[in-house]
C-alpha positions in Angstrom: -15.4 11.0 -14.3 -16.0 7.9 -12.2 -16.7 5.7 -15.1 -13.4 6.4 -16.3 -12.0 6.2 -12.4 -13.5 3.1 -11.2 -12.6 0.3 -14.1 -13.8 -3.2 -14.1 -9.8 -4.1 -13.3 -10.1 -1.1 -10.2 -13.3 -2.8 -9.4 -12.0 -6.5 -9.6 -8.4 -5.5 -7.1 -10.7 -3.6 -4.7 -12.5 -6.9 -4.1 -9.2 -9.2 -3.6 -7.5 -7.3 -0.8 -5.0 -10.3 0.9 -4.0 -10.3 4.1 -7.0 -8.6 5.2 -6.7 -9.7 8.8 -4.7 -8.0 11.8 -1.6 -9.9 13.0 -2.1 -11.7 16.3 1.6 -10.6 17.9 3.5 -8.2 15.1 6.9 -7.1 15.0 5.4 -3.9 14.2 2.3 -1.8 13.5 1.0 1.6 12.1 -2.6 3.2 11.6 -2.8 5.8 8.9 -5.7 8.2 7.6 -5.7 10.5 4.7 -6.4 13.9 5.5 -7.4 14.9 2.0 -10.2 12.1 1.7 -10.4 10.1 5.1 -9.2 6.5 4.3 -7.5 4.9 7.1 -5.4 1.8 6.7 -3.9 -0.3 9.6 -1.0 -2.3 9.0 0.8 -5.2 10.9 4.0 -6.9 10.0 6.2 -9.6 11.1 9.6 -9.9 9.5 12.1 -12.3 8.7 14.9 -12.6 10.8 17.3 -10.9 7.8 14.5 -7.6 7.7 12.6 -9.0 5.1 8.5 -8.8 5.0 7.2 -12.7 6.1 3.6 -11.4 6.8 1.4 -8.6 6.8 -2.0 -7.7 7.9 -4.0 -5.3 7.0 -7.3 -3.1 7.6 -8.7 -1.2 5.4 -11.3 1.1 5.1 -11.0 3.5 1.3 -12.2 3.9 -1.7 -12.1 1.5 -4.8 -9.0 2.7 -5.7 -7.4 2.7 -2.2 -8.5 -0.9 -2.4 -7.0 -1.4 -5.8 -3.6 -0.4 -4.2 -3.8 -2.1 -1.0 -4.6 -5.6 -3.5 -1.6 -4.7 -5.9 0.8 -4.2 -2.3 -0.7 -7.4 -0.5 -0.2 -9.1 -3.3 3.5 -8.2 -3.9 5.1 -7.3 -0.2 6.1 -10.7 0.9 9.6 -11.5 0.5 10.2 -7.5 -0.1 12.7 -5.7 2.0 11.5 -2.6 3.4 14.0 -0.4 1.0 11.9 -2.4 -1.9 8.8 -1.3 -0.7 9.5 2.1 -0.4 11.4 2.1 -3.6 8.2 0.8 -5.1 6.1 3.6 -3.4 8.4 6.3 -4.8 7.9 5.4 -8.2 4.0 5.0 -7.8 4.1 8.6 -6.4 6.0 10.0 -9.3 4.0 8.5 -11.3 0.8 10.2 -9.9 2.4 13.2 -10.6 3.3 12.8 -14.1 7.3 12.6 -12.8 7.9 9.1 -14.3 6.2 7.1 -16.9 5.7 4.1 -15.2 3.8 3.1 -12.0 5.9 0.6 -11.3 7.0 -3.2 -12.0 4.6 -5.2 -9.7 1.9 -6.7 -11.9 -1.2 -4.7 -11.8 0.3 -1.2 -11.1 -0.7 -0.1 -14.7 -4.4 -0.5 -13.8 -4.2 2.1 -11.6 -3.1 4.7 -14.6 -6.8 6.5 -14.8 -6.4 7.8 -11.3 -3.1 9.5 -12.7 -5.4 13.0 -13.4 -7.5 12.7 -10.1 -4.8 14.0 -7.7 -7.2 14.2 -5.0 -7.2 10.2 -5.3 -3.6 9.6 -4.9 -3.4 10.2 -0.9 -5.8 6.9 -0.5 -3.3 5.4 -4.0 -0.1 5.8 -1.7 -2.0 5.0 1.9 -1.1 1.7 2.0 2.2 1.8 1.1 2.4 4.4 4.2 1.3 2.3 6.7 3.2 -0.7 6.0 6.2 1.4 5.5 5.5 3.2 9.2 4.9 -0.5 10.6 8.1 -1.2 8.8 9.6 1.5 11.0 8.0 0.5 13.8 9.1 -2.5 13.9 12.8 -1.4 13.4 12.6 0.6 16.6 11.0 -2.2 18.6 13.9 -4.1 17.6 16.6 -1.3 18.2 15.0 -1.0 21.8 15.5 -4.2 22.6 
């Protein structure tokens, strides 16, 4: 099963991680851990004035294919609205489940097809995208407080 699981592409993405550094002062932060398989992702952003994603840090500590995801989002977020993020969690998600047909259009989703039939996988999958969308919301609140 892990042969099929854990791809050279899985394998390469799990290495590449950007952003793997906390924010010094973030507009808003989030620490998140799986309950089905104990990955824990921290996530910091600072946004644009318009709402937009301008930086991220992240800290990760999952499995290869947690990895994977957290490359694939690192790589992609900047720029991204928060409703685009969450937008592209959504469809990763109904892709796990066999809801939709596609992972998703940010390059590199389709690598992480094989973990499609491991549904114990997809809670570290959809981790990262969890955290930066609760620092997302954290962030919002900070703002609507002040």
């Amino acid at each position: 099963m892990s042969g099929v699981l854990y791809t050279r592409e899985i394998l390469r993405l799990a290495v590449s991680i950007p952003h793997q550094q906390r924010l010094g002062d973030p507009d808003g932060t989030a620490e998140l851990r799986s309950r089905t398989c104990g990955s824990k992702v921290a996530a910091d952003v600072a946004l644009t004035e318009d709402g937009m994603l301008q930086d991220l840090g992240l800290e990760i500590s999952a499995c290869a294919l947690g990895q994977a995801s957290a490359a694939i989002l690192g790589a992609q977020a900047l720029g991204k609205s928060g409703a685009e993020i969450e937008s592209t969690r959504a469809s990763l998600a109904a892709f796990l489940t066999g809801q939709a047909d596609s992972p998703g259009t940010w390059p590199d989703m389709d690598k992480l097809t094989a973990a499609r039939e491991h549904q114990g996988r997809h809670a570290a999958i959809l981790l990262p995208y969890d955290a930066v969308i609760a620092a997302l919301a954290d962030a919002a609140a900070k703002q609507q407080a002040a």
